[in-house]
C-alpha positions as a Markdown table, in Angstrom:
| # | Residue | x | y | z |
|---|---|---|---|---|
| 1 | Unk | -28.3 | 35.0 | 5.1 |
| 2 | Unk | -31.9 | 36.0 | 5.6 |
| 3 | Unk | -35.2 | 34.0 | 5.9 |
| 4 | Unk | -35.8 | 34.8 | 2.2 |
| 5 | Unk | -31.4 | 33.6 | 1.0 |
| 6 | Unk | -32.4 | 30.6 | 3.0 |
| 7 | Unk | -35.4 | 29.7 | 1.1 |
| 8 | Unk | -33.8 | 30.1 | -2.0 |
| 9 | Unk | -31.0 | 28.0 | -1.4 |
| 10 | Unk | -33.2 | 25.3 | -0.1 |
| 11 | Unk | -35.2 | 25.5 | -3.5 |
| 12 | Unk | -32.4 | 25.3 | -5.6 |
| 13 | Unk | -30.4 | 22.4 | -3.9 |
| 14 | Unk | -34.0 | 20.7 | -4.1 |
| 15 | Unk | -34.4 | 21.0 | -7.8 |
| 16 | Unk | -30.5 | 20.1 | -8.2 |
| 17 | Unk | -31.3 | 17.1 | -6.3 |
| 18 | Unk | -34.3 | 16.3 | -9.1 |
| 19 | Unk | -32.0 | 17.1 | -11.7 |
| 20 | Unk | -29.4 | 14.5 | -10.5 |
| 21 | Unk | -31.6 | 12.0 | -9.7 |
| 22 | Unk | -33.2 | 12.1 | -13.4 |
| 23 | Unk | -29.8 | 12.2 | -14.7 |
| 24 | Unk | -29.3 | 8.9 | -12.9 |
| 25 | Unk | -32.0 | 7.5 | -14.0 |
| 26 | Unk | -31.3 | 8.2 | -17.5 |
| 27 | Unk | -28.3 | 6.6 | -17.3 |
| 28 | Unk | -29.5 | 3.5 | -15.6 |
| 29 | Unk | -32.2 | 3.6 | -18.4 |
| 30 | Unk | -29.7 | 4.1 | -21.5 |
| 31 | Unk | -27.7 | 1.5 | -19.8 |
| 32 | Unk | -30.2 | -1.7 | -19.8 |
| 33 | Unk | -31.4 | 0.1 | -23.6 |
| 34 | Unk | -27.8 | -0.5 | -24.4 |
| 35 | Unk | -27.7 | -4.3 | -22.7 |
| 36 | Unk | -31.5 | -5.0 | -24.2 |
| 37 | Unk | -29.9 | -4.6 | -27.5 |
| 38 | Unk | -26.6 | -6.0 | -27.5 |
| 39 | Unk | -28.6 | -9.0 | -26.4 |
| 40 | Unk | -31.0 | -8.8 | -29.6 |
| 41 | Unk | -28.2 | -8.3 | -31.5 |
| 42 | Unk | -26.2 | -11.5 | -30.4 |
| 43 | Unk | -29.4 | -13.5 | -30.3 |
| 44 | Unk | -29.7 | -12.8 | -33.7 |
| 45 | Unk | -26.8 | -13.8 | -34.4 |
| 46 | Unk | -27.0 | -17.1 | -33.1 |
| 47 | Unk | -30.4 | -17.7 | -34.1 |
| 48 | Unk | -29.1 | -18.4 | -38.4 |
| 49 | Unk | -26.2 | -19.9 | -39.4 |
| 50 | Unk | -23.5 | -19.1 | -37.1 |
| 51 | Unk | -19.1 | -19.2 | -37.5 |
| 52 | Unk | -18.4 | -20.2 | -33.6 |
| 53 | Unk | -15.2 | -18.1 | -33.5 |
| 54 | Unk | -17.3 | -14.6 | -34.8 |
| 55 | Unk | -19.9 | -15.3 | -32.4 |
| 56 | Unk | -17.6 | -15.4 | -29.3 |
| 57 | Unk | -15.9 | -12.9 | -31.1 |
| 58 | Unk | -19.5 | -10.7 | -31.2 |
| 59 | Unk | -20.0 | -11.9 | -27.4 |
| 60 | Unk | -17.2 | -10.4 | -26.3 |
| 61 | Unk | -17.3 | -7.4 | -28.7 |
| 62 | Unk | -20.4 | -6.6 | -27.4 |
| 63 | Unk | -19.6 | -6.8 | -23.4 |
| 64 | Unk | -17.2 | -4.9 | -23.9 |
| 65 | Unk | -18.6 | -2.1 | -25.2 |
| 66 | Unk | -21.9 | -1.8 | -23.2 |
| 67 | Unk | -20.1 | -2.9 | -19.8 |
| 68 | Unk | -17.1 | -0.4 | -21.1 |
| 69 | Unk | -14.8 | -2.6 | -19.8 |
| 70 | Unk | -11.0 | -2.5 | -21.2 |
| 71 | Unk | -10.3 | -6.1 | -21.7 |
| 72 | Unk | -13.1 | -9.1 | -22.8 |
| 73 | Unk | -12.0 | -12.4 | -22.5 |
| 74 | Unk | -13.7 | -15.6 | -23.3 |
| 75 | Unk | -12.6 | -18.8 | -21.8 |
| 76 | Unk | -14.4 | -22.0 | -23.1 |
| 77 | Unk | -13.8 | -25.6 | -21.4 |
| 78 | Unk | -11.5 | -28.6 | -23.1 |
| 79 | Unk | -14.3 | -31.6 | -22.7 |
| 80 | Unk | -11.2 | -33.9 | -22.9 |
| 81 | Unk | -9.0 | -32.3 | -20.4 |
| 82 | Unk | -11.7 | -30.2 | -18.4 |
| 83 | Unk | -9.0 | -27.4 | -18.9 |
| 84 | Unk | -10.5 | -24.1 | -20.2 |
| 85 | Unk | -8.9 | -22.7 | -23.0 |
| 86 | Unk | -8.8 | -18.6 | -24.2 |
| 87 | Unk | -10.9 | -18.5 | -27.5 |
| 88 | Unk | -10.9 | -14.7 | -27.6 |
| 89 | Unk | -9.6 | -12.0 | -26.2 |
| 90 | Unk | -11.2 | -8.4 | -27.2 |
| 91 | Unk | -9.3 | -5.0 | -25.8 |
| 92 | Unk | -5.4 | -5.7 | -25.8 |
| 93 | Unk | -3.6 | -6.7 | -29.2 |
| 94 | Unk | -2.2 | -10.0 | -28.5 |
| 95 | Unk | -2.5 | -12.9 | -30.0 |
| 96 | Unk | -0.5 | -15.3 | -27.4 |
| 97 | Unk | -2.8 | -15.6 | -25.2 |
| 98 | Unk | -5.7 | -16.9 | -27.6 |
| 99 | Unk | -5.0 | -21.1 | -27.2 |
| 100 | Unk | -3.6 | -20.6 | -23.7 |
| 101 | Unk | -4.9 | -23.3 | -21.1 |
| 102 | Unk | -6.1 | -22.7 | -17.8 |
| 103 | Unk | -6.3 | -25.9 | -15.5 |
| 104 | Unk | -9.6 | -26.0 | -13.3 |
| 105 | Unk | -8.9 | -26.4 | -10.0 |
| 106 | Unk | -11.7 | -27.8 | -7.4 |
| 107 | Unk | -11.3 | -24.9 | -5.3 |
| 108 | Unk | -10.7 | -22.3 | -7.6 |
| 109 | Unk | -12.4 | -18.6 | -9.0 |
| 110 | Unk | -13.4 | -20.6 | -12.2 |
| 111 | Unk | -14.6 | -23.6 | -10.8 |
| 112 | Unk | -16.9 | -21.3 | -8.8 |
| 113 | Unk | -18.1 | -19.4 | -11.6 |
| 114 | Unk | -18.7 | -22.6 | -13.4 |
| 115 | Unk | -20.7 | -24.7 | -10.8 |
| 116 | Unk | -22.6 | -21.6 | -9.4 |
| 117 | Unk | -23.3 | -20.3 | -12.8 |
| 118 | Unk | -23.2 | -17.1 | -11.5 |
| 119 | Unk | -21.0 | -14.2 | -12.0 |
| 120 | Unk | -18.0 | -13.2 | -9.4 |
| 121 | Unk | -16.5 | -9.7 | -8.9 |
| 122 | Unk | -13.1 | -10.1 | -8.1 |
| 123 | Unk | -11.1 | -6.4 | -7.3 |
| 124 | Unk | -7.5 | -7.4 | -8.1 |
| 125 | Unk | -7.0 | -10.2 | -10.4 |
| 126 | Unk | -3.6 | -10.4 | -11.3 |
| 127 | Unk | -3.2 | -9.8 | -7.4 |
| 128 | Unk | -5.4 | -13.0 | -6.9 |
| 129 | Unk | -3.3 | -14.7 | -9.5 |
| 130 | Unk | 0.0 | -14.0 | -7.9 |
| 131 | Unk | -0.7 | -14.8 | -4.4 |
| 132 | Unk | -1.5 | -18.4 | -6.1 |
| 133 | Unk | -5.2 | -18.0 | -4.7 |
| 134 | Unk | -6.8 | -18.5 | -7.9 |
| 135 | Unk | -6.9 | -21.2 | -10.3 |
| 136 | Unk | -6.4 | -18.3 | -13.2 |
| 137 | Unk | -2.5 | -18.0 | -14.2 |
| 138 | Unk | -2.6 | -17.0 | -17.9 |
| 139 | Unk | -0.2 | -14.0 | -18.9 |
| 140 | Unk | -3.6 | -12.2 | -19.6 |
| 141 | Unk | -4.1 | -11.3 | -16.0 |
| 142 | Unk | -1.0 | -10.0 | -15.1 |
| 143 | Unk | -2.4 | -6.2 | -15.8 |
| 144 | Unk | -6.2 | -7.0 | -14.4 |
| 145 | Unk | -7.2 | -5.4 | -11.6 |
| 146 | Unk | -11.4 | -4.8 | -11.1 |
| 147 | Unk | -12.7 | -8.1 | -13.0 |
| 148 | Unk | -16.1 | -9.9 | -12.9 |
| 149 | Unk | -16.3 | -13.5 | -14.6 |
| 150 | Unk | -19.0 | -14.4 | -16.3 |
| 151 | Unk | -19.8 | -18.0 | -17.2 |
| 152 | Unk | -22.0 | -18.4 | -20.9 |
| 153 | Unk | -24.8 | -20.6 | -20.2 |
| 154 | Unk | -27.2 | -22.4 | -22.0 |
| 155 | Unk | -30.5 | -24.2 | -20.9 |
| 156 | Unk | -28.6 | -27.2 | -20.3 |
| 157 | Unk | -25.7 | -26.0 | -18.3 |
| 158 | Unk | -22.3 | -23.7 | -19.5 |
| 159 | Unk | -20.4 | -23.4 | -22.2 |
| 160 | Unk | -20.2 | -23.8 | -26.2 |
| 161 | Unk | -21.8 | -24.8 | -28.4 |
| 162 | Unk | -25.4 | -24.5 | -27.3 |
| 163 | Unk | -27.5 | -28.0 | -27.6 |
């Protein structure tokens, strides 16, 4: 290469470098456009006169698409029995896992999720399942792998229906 090759190979990885970073960027921008309105769109919702099932059913709709994720599941919590219990399931076409129970335990992924209110990223699920160190043993899991949980809150705490 000469002086001059050199040059012009430095130039053009430079402007490739622009170009992928504004790409990124785009994305990342397109991305939060996407969450900004699913949001709207759910809040909306929820704002008139509301069927609980198709708003879980929108909620989980929704995630799906804009996280495109394969499977959306929403668990909500049995006041009597503290169990949670699948409402809907969005991405896989069954129907036996919607009414399934899932016991809390003290120390388990859920039980996190719930007290923290935060979300956790877990990278094998149904591997977490099997080894027995999760409180999550619904037949749902057994083909989850990346998974993050994500509790529904409310001003006063998790869970459905809102105050």
């Amino acid at each position: 290469f000469t002086a001059q090759d050199e040059q012009v190979v430095v130039a053009l990885a430079a402007a490739a470098g622009v170009a992928i970073d504004n790409a990124r960027l785009y994305e990342l921008t397109d991305r939060r456009r996407q969450w900004l309105q699913a949001t709207m769109e759910i809040s909306h919702v929820l704002l008139g006169q509301v069927d609980r099932e198709e708003a879980l059913q929108l909620i989980a709709r929704k995630t799906r698409e804009v996280s495109s994720c394969d499977v959306a599941v929403v668990l909500l919590e049995d006041e009597e029995s503290g169990d949670l219990v699948v409402e809907v399931i969005e991405g896989v076409e069954t129907e036996t896992a919607v009414g399934s129970r899932m016991p809390v335990r003290p120390d388990g992924l859920l039980s996190g999720v719930l007290q923290s209110g935060y979300p956790v990223v877990v990278d094998d699920l149904a591997k977490e399942a099997q080894s027995g160190a999760t409180d999550l043993s619904s037949e749902i899991v057994d083909d989850l792998a990346y998974t993050v949980l994500v509790p529904l809150s409310s001003p006063t705490g998790t869970g459905w229906p809102p105050p």
